[in-house]
TORDO-67412 format. One line per 8 residues: their letters; for each residue x, y, z of C-alpha. Coordinates in Angstrom, 3 decimals. Each point is the difference from the previous one (the first is absolute). Layout:
a) X,Y,Z ~ ...
END
This chain:
xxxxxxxx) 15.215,-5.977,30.290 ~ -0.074,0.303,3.562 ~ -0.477,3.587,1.798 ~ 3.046,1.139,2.249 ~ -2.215,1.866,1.424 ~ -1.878,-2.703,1.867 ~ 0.521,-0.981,3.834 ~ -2.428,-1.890,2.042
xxxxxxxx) -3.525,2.260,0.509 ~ -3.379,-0.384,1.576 ~ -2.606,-1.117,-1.464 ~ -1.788,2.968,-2.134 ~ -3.600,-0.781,-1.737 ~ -1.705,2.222,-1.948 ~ -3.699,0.041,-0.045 ~ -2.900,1.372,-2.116
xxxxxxxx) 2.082,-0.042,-3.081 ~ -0.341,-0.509,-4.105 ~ 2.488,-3.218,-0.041 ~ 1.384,-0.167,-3.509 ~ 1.366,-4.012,-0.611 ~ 0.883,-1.347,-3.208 ~ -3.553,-1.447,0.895 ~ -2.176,2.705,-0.497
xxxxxxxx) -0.326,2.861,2.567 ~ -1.075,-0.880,3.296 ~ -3.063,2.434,1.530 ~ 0.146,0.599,3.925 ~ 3.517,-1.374,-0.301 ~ 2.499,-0.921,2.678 ~ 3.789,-1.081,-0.048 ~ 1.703,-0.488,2.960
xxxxxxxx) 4.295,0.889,-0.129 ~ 2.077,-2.202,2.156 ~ 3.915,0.011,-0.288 ~ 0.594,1.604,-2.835 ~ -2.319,-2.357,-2.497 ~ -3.924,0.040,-0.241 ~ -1.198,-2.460,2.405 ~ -3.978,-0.172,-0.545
xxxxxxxx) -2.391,1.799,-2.527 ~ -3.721,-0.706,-0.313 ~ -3.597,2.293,-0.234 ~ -2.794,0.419,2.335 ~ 0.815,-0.512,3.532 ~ 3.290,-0.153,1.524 ~ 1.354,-3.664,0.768 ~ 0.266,-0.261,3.753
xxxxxxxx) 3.534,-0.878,-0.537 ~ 0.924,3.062,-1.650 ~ -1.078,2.909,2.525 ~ 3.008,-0.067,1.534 ~ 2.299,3.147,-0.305 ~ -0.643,3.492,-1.359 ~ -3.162,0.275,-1.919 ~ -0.084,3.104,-2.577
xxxxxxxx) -3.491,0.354,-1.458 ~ 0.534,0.999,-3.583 ~ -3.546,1.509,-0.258 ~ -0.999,-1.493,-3.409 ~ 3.758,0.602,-1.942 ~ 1.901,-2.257,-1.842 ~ 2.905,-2.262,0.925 ~ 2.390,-0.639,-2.987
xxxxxxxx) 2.645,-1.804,-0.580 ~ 3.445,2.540,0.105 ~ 0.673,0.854,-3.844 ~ 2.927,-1.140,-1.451 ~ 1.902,2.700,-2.431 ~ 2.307,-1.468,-2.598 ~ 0.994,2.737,-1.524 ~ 0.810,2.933,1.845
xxxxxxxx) 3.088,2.111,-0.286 ~ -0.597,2.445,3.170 ~ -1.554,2.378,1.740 ~ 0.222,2.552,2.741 ~ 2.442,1.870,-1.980 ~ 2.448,-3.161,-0.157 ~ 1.039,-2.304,-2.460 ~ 1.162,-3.910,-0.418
xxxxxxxx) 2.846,1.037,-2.281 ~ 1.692,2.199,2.548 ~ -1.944,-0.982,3.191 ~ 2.363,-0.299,3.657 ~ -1.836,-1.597,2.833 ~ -1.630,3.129,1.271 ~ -1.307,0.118,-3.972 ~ -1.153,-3.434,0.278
xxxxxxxx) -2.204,0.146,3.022 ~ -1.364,3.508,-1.023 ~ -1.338,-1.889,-3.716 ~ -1.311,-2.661,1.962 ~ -1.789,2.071,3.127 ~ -1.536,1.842,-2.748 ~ -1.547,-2.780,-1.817 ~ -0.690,-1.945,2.666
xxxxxxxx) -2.211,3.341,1.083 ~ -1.970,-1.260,-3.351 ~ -0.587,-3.434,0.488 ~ 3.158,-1.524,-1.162 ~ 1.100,-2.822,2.739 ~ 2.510,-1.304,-3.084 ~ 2.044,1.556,-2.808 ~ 2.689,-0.513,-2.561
xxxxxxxx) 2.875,2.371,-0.160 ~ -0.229,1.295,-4.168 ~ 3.232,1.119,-1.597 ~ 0.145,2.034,-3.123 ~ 1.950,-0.793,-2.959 ~ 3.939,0.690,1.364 ~ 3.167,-0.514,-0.463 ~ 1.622,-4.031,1.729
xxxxxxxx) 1.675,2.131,2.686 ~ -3.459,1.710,1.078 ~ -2.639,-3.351,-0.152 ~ 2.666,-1.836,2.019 ~ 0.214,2.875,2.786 ~ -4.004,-0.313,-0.015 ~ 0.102,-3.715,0.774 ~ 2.750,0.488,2.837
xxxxxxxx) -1.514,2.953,1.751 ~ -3.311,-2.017,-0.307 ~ 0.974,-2.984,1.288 ~ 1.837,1.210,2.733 ~ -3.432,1.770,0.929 ~ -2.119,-3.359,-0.513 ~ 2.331,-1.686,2.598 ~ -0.700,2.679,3.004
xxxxxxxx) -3.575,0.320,2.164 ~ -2.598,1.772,-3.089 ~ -2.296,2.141,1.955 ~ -2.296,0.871,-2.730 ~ -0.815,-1.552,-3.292 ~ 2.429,-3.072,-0.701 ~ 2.550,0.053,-2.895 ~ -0.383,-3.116,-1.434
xxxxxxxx) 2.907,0.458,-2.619 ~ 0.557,1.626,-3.232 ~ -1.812,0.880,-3.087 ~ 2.442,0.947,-2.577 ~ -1.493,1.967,-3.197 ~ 2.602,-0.152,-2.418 ~ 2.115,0.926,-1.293 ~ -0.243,-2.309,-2.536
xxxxxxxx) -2.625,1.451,-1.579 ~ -1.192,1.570,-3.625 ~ 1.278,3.559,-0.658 ~ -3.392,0.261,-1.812 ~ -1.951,-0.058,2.691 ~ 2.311,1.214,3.225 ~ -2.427,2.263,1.403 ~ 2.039,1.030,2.862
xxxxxxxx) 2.400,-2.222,0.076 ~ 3.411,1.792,-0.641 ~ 0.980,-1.031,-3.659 ~ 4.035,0.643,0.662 ~ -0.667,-3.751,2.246 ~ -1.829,-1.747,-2.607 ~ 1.835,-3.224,-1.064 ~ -0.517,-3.752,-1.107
xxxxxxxx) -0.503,-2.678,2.909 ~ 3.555,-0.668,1.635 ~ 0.085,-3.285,1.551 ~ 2.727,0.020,1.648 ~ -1.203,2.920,2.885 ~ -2.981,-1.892,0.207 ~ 2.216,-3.148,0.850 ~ 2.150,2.668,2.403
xxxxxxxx) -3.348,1.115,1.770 ~ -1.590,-3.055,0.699 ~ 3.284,-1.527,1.562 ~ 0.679,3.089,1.920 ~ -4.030,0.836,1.029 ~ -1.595,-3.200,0.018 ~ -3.718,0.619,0.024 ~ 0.074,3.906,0.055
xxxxxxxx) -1.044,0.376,-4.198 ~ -4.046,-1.314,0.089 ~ -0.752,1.703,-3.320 ~ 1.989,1.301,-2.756 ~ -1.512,1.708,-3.366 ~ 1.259,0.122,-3.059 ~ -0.820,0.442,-4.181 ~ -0.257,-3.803,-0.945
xxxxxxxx) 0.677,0.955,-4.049 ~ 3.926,1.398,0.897 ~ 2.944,-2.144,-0.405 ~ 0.194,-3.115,2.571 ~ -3.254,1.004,1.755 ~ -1.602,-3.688,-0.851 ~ 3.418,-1.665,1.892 ~ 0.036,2.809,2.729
xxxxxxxx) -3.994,-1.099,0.584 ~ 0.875,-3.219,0.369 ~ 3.021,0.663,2.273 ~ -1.994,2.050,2.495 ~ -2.705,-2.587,-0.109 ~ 2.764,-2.153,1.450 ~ 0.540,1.741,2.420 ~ -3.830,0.645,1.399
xxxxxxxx) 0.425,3.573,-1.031 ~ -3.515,1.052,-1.630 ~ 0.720,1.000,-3.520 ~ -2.149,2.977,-1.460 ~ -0.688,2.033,-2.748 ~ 0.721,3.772,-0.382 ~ 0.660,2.610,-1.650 ~ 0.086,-2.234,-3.387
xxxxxxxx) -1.220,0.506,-3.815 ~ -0.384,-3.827,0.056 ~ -2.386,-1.499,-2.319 ~ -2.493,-1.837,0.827 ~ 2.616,-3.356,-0.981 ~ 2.576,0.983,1.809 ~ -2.278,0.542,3.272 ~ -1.033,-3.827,-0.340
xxxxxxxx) 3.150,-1.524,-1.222 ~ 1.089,1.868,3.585 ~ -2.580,-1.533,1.777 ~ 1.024,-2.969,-1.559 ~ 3.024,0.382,1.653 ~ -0.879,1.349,3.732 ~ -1.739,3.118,-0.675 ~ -2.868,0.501,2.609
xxxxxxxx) 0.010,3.826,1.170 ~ -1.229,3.174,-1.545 ~ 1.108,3.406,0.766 ~ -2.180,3.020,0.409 ~ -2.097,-1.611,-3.240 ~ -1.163,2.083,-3.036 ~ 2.865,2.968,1.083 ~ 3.633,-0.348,-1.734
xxxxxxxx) -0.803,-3.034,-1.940 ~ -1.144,-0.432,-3.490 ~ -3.378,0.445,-0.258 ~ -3.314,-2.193,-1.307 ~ -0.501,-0.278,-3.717 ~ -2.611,-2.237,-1.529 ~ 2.353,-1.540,-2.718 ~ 3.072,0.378,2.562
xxxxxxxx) -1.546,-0.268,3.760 ~ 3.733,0.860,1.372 ~ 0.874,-0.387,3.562 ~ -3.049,1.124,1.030 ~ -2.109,-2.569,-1.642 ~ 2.431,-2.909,0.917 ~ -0.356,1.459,3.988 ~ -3.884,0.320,-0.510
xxxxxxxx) -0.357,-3.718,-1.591 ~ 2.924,-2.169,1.560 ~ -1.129,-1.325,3.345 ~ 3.147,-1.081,1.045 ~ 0.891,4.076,0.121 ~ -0.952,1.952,3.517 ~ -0.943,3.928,-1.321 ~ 0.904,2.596,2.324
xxxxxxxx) -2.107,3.473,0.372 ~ 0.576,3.101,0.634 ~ -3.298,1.303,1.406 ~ 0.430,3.705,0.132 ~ -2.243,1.593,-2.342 ~ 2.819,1.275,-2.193 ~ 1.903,-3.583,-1.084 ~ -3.297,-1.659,-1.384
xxxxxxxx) -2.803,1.023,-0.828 ~ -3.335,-1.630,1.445 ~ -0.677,-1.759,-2.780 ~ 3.624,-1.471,-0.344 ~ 0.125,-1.200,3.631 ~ -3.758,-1.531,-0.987 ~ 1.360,-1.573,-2.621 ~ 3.162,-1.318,1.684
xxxxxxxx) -2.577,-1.207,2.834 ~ -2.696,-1.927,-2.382 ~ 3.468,-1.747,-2.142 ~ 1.738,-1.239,2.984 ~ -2.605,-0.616,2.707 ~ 0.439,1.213,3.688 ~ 2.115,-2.819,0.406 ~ 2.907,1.243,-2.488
xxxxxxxx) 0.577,3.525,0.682 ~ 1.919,1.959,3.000 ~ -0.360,3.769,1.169 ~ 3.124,1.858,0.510 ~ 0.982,3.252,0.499 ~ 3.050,0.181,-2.444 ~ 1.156,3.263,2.933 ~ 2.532,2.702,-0.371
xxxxxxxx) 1.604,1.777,3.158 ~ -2.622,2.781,-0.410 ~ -2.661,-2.476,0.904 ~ -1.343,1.942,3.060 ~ 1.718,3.261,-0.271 ~ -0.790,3.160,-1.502 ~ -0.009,1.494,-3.917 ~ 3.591,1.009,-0.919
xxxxxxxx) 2.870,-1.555,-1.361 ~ 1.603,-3.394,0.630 ~ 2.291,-2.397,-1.467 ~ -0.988,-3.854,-1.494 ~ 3.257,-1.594,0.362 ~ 2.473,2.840,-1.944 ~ -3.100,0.927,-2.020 ~ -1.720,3.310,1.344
xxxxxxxx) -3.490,0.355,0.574 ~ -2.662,2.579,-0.117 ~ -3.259,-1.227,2.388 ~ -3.338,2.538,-0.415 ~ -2.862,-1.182,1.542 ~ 0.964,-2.754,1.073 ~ 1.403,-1.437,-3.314 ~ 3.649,-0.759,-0.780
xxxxxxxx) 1.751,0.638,-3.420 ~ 3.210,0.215,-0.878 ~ 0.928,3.445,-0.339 ~ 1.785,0.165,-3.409 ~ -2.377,-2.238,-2.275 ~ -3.378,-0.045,2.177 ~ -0.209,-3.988,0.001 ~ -1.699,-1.328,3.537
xxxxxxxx) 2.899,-0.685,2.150 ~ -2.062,-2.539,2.323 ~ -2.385,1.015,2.008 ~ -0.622,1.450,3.650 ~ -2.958,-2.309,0.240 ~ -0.316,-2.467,3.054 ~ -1.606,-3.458,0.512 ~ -3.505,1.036,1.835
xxxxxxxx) 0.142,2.684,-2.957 ~ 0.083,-2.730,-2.308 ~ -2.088,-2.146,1.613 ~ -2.598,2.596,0.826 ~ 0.297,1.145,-4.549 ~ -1.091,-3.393,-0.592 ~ -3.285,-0.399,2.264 ~ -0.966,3.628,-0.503
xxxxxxxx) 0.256,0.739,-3.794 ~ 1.086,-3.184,-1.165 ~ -2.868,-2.083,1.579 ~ 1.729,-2.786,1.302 ~ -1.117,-1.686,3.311 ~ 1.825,0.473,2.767 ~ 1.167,-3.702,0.469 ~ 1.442,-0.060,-3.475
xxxxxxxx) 1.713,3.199,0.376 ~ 1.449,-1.374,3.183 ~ 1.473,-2.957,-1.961 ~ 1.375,2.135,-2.336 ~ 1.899,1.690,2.785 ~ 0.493,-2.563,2.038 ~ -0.566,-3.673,-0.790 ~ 1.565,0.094,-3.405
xxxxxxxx) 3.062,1.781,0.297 ~ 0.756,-2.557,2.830 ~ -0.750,-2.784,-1.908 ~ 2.255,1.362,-3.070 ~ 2.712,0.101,2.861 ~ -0.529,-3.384,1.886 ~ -1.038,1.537,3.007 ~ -3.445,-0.687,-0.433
xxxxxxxx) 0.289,-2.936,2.698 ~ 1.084,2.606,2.476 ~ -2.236,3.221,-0.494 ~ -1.884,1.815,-2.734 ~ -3.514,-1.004,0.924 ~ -2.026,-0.321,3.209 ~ 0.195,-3.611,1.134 ~ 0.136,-1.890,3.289
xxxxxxxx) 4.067,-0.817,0.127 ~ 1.550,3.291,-2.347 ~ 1.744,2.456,1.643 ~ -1.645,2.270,1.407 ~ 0.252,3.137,-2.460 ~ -3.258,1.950,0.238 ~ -1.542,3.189,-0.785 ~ -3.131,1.180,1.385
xxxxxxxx) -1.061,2.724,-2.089 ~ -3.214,2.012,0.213 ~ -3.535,-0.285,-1.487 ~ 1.306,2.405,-2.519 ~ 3.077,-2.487,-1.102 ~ 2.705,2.503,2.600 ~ 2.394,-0.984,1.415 ~ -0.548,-0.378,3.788
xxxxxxxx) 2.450,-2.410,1.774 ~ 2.292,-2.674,-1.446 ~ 2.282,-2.872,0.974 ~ 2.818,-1.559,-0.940 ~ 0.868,-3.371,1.718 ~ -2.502,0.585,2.551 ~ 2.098,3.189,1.211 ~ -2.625,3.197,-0.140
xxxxx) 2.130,3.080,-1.891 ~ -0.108,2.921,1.783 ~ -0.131,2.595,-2.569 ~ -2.488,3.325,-0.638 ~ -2.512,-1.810,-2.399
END
């Protein structure tokens, strides 16, 4: 990953800071920003060598790694699936208003003709200047998935794996798919695992009434990515733990979250934390294009959605139709009523959704070298300023 945002900048240290590393968090913090990467970081007193430049005092806040978002079909009243340039950057301005200095373009379940438009309008947006949060690829969710558990994926899609467009994408959009979810108990899902594995495309679970065998004999195979866990998948039983138990007990499986209130209950998200360690899970926002915009009506994909109160169902059968949630939303969910500390949260948003990606040598954490993708939120966890590649946004925080 490198930012296209990033030209050659002045020094910039921040000062008086809570410095969260994959350390520990750093009281009376300071990191010092120099061409686009971080340059210095320490506590205490300044090093003489980093005064230099702009000094911001961050009276007492925090300074976080930028989050990292998966799984995120829009916002800002757009959507990936239909998306033009002017789409693109007003999905990624919006999250990057949140915290989000990365992000990977979901699909829904759709027809060949539709995921293949996705990965050409996206790729032809990843290879021009990114002024806000940086597409990093493509996330596809489906649509070879279980008709059991579609949720709001649009069953007329649904189908077995089909290598062959795999084959056609890859060749034609080299590096654009990162992720790609699927039900590993269909037809030629083991192969298809195996095939994207290949191909360092990160194969996941979803939307799947998998047993518990099928989720390891998948692992076996490649398998290392959870979707939204404990929604659309078959649930835990004590004499048939499902998908869910395989997720909560294989460590070779990353879980996602959706930390909203309304996906997971406390308790689940507890429980999901205590299975699979800090280390093992990643916030993401799973985001429909009502993210950010006001009750009424909207569409997920060709599906149409009802969103009151801020919550988004699909309009004919009531099932959640993603969420309008955003990363410091999440974030902030999981260190207010879930009781995490702040640092793990942070690598939940941050450190382990790069690592998942193999961008963790780049960014997703706060260390002398990474690019320099940093939010400095308040004392209160909001969002006050953030940069991506060392490049300030200017946007109404």
């Amino acid at each position: 990953m490198s930012s296209s945002t990033s030209t050659s900048m002045s020094p910039l240290v921040l000062k008086n800071v809570k410095l969260v590393t994959p350390q520990g968090v750093l009281d009376e913090g300071w990191i010092r920003l120099a061409d686009d990467r971080i340059e210095a970081l320490g506590h205490g007193p300044i090093a003489a060598s980093s005064g230099e430049g702009e000094i911001i005092d961050g009276a007492g806040g925090w300074v976080l790694p930028g989050f990292i978002d998966v799984h995120v079909h829009g916002g800002a009243g757009h959507d990936f699936m239909d998306a033009d340039e002017e789409g693109l950057r007003a999905i990624t301005k919006f999250h990057a208003s949140h915290g989000t200095t990365g992000i990977l373009a979901t699909s829904l379940t759709a027809s060949r003709d539709e995921l293949t438009s996705v990965l050409d309008r996206v790729s032809q947006f990843m290879s021009t200047p990114m002024p806000y949060a940086q597409v990093l690829g493509v996330h596809f969710e489906g649509p070879f998935v279980s008709d059991q558990w579609k949720g709001a994926q649009n069953p007329d899609y649904i189908l077995p794996p089909q290598p062959d467009w795999l084959e056609e994408w890859v060749s034609r959009y080299p590096g654009v798919i990162r992720i790609q979810t699927l039900a590993p108990e269909v037809d030629g899902a083991l192969d298809y695992i195996e095939r994207l594995d290949s191909h360092g495309i990160v194969p996941s679970c979803g939307h799947t009434d998998a047993t518990y065998d099928q989720i390891i004999a998948a692992a076996d195979r490649g398998l290392r990515h959870a979707v939204h866990t404990f929604n659309a998948m078959r649930p835990y039983h004590h004499r048939e733990p499902g998908t869910v138990g395989a997720v909560l007990t294989d460590d070779r499986i990353i879980a996602e979250v959706i930390a909203d209130g309304h996906h997971v209950h406390a308790a689940g998200i507890e429980l999901l934390r205590r299975a699979k360690g800090p280390e093992r899970v990643i916030l993401v926002t799973d985001a429909m294009a009502a993210a950010g915009m006001p009750d009424g009506d909207y569409h997920l994909g060709e599906l149409p959605v009802t969103m009151t109160c801020g919550v988004a169902r699909l309009t004919n059968s009531g099932n959640l139709a993603g969420s309008t949630l955003t990363m410091i939303g999440a974030l902030r969910h999981m260190v207010r009523e879930i009781g995490v500390p702040i640092a793990d949260a942070s690598r939940m948003a941050s450190g382990n959704p790069a690592r998942q990606l193999g961008i963790d040598n780049v960014t997703g954490s706060i260390e002398v070298g990474k690019q320099a993708d940093i939010l400095l939120l308040s004392d209160q966890l909001e969002i006050e300023r953030v940069w991506i590649g060392g490049q300030e946004l200017e946007l109404e925080y």
